[in-house]
C-alpha positions, -999 to 999 in steps of 0.1 A, spaced: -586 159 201 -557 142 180 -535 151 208 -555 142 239 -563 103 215 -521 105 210 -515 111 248 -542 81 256 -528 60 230 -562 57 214 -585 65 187 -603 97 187 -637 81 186 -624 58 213 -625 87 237 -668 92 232 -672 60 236 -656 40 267 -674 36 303 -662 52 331 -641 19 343 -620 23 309 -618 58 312 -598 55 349 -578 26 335 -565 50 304 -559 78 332 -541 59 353 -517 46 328 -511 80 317 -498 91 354 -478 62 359 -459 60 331 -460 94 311 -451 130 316 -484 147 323 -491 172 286 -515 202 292 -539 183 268 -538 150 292 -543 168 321 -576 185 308 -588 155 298 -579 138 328 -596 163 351 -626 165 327 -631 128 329 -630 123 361 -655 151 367 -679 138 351 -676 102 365 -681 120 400 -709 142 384 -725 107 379 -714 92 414 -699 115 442 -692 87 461 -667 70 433 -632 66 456 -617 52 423 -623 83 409 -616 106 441 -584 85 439 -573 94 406 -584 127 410 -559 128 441 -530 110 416 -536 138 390 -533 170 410 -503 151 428 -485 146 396 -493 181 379 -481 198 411 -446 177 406 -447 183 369 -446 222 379 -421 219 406 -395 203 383 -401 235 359 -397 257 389 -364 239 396 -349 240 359 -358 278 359 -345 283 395 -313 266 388 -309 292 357 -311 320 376 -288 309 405 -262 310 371 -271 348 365 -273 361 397 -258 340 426 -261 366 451 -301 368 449 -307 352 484 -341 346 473 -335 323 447 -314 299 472 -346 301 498 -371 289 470 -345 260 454 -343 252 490 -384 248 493 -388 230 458 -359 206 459 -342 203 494 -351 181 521 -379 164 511 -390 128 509 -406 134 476 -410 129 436 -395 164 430 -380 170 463 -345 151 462 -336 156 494 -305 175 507 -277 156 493 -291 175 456 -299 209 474 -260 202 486 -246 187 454 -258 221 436 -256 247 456 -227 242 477 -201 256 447 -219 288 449 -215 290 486 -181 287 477 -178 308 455 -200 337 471 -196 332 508 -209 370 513 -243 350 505 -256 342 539 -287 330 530 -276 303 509 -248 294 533 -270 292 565 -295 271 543 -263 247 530 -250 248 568 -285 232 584 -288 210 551 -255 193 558 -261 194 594 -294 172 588 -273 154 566 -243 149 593 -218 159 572 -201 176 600 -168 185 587 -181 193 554 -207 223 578 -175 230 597 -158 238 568 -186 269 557 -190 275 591 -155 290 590 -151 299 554 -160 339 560 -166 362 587 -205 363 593 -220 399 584 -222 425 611 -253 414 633 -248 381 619 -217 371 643 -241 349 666 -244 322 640 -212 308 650 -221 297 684 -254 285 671 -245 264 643 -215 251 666 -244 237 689 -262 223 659 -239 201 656 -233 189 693 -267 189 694 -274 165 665 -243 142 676 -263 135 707 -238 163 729 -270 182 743 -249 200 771 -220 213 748 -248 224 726 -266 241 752 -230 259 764 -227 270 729 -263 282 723 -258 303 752 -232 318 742 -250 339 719 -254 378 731 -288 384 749 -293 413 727 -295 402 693 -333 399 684 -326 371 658 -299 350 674 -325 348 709 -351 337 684 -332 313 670 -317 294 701 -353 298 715 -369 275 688 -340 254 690 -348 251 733 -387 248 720 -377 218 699 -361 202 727 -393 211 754 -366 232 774 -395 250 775 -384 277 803 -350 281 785 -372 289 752 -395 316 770 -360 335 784 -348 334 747 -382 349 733 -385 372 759 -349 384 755 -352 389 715 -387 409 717 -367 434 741 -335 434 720 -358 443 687 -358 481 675 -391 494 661 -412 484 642 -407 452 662 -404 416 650 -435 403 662 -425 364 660 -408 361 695 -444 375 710 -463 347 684 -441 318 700 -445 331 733 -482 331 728 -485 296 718 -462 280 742 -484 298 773 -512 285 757 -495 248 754 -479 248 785 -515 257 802 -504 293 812 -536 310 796 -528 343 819 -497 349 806 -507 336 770 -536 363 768 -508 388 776 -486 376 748 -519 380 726 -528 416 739 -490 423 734 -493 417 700 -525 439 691 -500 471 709 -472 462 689 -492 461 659 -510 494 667 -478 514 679 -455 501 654 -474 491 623 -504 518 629 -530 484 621 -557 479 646 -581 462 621 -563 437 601 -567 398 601 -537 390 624 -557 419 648 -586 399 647 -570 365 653 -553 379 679 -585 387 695 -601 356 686 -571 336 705 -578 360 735 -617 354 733 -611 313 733 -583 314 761 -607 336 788 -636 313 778 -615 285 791 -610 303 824 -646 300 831 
């Protein structure tokens, strides 16, 4: 209790006796100007439970409450981040690291997430340093890309050979770029340069199509990396072939996709009962209902 009355900047029998108006006023205070303590937060939350205990229809409250899980969820990201950004130190080859530093600090609008000039500012030595990382350097590529810093993506574009199976990034970050200086053919010439059999690089350059509702350019690339894949197959070609069908109004040929998916799960994966089954079954039950 000394703690939580330090954290509120009050008296410990001024916490058992304030109304509920004082109580949001101390709360709020707390979120706006102070780093959010384990012992704050409890109160907080314990606080405002009561107060909607009492009245359920309290948007104050509801408001607060909002401000409070808000803040805690920042407060945890920035640990995330300082522990993250230790273990990039010890083991900058750990692809995984870069992916979640990427998701808790990169290219966000947000209290903890900086944006990508900081995902860039810190990362982008490393991808110097280790450009056998291709993670990191395909995450740094699109960052800088968003960013147009096109030289600067040019420049780790070229800095290594991409690994074997990995060639097709070349092309495709090339296009990027047209693309995102407003070139659309040039960056159609280049996306189409990548080889019709490589599952991932199809994928790729068919989300990229997708994004720009070249809708029947999209479907060739999906269809073209679900027959390049070896099994078990990568089923997320299929997936985005479902939905666009199913967007574009084509419920035959999204019911196929759907039914697709259910064999490839049974042949490759030997699951005919789990939850992506039944969705899959689900999403075929809704689309022939709509045929009626």
């Amino acid at each position: 209790m000394p703690a939580i009355a330090a954290s509120f900047g009050v008296r410990i029998d001024d916490l058992f006796s304030v109304d509920h108006e004082d109580e949001r006023k101390r709360i709020d205070y707390v979120l706006q100007h102070d780093r959010l303590s384990e012992q704050s937060y409890q109160y907080a939350k314990h606080t405002l439970d009561v107060c909607l205990k009492d009245d359920p229809e309290d948007a104050a409250a509801l408001k607060l409450y909002a401000k409070l899980h808000y803040k805690k969820a920042n407060d945890d990201l920035l640990e995330a981040v300082r522990t993250l950004e230790k273990a990039m130190k010890l083991a900058p080859l750990d692809a995984e690291i870069f992916s979640l530093y990427r998701m808790v600090r990169g290219g966000q609008d947000d209290v903890v997430r900086s944006g990508n000039d900081w995902f860039i500012r810190v990362c982008e030595p490393y991808a110097k340093e280790h450009p056998e990382n291709e993670v990191l350097r395909k995450l740094l590529i699109e960052a800088m890309i968003d960013m147009r810093y096109f030289e600067r993506a040019k420049e780790l574009i070229g800095a290594a050979p991409f690994a074997a199976g990995l060639e097709y990034r070349k092309a495709m970050f090339f296009g990027d770029i047209e693309a995102a200086k407003g070139n659309v053919d040039q960056a159609v010439e280049l996306w189409n340069a990548v080889p019709k059999d490589s599952n991932m690089g199809q994928y790729e350059v068919g989300e990229r199509f997708n994004r720009m509702n070249e809708y029947e350019r999209a479907i060739v690339c999906f269809q073209n990396s679900f027959q390049a894949a070896s099994v078990p197959r990568y089923l997320d070609p299929i997936f985005s072939l479902a939905f666009l069908y199913a967007k574009l109004g084509r419920k035959t040929e999204a019911v196929e996709a759907w039914e697709r998916i259910i064999h490839v799960l049974a042949s490759d994966y030997n699951d005919a009962d789990s939850d992506t089954v039944e969705w899959a079954k689900n999403e075929i039950a809704k689309l022939r209902a709509e045929f009626v």
